[in-house]
C-alpha positions in Angstrom: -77.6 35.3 -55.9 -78.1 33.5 -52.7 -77.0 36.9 -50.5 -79.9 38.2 -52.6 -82.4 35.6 -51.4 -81.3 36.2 -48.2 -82.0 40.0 -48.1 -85.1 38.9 -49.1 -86.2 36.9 -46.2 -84.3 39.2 -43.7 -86.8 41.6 -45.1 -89.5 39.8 -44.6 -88.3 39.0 -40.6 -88.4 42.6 -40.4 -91.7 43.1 -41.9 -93.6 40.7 -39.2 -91.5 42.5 -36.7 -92.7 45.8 -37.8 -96.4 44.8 -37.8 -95.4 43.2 -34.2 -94.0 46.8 -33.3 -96.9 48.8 -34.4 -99.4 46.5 -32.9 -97.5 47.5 -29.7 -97.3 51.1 -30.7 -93.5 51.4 -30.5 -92.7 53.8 -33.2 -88.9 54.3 -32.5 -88.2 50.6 -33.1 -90.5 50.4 -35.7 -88.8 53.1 -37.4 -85.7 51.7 -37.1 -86.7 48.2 -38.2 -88.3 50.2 -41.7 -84.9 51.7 -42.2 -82.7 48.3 -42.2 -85.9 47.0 -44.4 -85.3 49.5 -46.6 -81.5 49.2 -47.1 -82.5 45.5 -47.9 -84.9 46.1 -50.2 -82.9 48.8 -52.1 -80.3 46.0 -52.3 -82.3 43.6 -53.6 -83.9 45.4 -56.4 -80.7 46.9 -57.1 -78.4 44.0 -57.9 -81.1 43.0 -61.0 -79.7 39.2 -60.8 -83.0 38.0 -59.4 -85.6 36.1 -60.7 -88.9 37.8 -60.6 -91.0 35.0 -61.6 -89.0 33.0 -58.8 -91.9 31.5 -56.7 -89.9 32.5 -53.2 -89.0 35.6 -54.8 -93.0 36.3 -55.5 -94.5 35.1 -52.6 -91.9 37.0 -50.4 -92.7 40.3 -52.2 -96.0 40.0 -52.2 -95.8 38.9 -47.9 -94.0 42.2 -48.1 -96.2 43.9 -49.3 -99.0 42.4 -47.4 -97.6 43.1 -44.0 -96.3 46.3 -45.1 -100.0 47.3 -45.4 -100.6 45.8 -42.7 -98.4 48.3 -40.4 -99.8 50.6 -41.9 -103.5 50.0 -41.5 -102.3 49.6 -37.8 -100.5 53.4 -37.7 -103.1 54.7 -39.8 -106.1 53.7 -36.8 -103.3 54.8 -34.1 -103.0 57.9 -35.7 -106.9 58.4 -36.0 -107.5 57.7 -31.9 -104.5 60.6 -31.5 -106.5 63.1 -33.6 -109.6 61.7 -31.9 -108.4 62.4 -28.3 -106.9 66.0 -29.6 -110.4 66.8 -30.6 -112.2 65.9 -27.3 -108.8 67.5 -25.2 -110.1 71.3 -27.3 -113.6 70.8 -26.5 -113.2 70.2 -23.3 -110.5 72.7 -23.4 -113.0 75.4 -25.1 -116.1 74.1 -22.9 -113.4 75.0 -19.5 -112.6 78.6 -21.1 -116.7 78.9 -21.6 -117.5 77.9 -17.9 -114.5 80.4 -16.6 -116.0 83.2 -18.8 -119.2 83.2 -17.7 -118.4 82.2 -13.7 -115.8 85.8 -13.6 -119.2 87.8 -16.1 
């Protein structure tokens, strides 16, 4: 029971670091981080000798959970300036190959 507990809180250490990561934009180690959260979690919920109406055990999921949207909220925006600058790169792309077709006409 208590090496459950622990895989708990280790997964939510890695939680606050992945929000940590993402605010910094470094996907590879965020990536990483998600994986080793994962294998945590998947041991956790696994081993079915927990308590779910533990306090810890709630308020740990639910911090999660929290900071899990979190991350995302943060890859989701990151993601959304990428497509943004993609957009303005083709215009101004397009708006080049307009300008070269009418300077050579």
């Amino acid at each position: 029971m208590l090496q459950h507990k622990e895989n708990l809180e280790l997964a939510l250490e890695l939680s606050q670091e992945i929000v940590r990561l993402a605010q910094e934009k470094a996907w590879p180690e965020m990536e990483q981080l998600d994986q080793q959260r994962l294998q945590l979690l998947k041991a956790f919920f696994s081993a079915g000798d927990f308590n779910s109406h533990d306090r810890m055990v709630e308020e740990s999921i639910q911090s999660i959970l929290d900071l899990n949207d979190r991350a995302l909220a943060i890859c989701a925006e990151a993601r959304d300036f990428v497509m943004e600058d993609g957009r303005k790169v083709r215009l101004g792309r397009e708006a080049i190959a307009a300008y070269q077709k009418q300077s050579f006409d």
